[in-house]
C-alpha positions as CSV (number, residue, x, y, z in Angstrom):
1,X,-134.3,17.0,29.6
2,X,-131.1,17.6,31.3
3,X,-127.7,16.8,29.7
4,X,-124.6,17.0,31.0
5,X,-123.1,19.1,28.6
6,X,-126.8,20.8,27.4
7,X,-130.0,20.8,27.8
8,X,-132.5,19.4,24.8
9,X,-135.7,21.1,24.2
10,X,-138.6,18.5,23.5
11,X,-141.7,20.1,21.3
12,X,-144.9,18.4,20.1
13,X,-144.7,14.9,19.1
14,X,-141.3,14.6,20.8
15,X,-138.9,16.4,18.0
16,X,-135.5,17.9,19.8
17,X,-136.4,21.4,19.0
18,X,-132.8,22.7,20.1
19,X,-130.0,21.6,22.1
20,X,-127.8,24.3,23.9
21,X,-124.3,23.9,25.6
22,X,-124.0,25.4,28.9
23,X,-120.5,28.0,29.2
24,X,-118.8,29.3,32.1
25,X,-118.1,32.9,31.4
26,X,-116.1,35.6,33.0
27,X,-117.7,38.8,33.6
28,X,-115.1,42.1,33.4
29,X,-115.8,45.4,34.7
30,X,-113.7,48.0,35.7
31,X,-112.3,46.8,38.7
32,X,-114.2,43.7,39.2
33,X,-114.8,40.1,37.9
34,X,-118.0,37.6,38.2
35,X,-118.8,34.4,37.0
36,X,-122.0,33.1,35.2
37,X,-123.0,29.9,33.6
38,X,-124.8,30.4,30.5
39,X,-126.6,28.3,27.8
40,X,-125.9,28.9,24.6
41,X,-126.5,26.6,21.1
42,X,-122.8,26.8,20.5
43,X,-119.1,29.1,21.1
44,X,-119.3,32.7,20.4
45,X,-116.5,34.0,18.1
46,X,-114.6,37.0,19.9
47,X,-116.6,40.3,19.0
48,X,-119.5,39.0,19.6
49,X,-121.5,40.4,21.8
50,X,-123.9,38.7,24.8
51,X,-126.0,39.2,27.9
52,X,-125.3,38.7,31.3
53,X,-126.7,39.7,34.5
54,X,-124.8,42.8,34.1
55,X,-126.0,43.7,30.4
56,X,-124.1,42.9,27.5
57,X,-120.8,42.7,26.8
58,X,-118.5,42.0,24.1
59,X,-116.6,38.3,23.7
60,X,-112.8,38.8,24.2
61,X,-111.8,35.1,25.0
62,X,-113.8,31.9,23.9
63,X,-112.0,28.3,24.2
64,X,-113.6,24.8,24.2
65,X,-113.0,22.2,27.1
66,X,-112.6,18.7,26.7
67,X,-115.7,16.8,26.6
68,X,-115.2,16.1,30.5
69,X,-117.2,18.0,32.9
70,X,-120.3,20.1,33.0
71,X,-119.4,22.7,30.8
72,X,-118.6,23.2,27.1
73,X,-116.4,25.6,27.1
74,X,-115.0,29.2,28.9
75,X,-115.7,33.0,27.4
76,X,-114.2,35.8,28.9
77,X,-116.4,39.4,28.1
78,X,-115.7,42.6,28.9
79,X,-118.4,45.3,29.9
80,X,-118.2,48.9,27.7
């Protein structure tokens, strides 16, 4: 089932199995920049590291948005 701010995964018998936020995240290269929506269960502290289409990268910016549009939040990551 889609949410606006998630989606909600339904298992047997109907139990929400997991509910993700969906992110709009910066991609940086060297150079360059992309955007990508991602789901995720919830923010990312900075340091972390996650995948995009470009391979992983490491979290250097993570903010929540006001509970207002489609997404959750923004990350910035950097590729190595």
């Amino acid at each position: 089932m889609h949410h606006p701010i998630g989606t909600i995964t339904v298992g047997r018998g109907g139990a929400i199995i997991a509910r993700v936020k969906r992110f709009i995240v910066t991609i940086e290269g060297p150079g360059w920049q992309d955007l990508q929506d991602v789901e995720l269960p919830e923010l990312p502290p900075e340091g972390d590291t996650i995948e995009t289409r470009y391979g992983t990268g490491f979290v250097t910016g993570a903010e929540l948005l006001p509970d207002s549009g489609e997404h959750a939040g923004k990350i910035v990551v950097r590729l190595p």
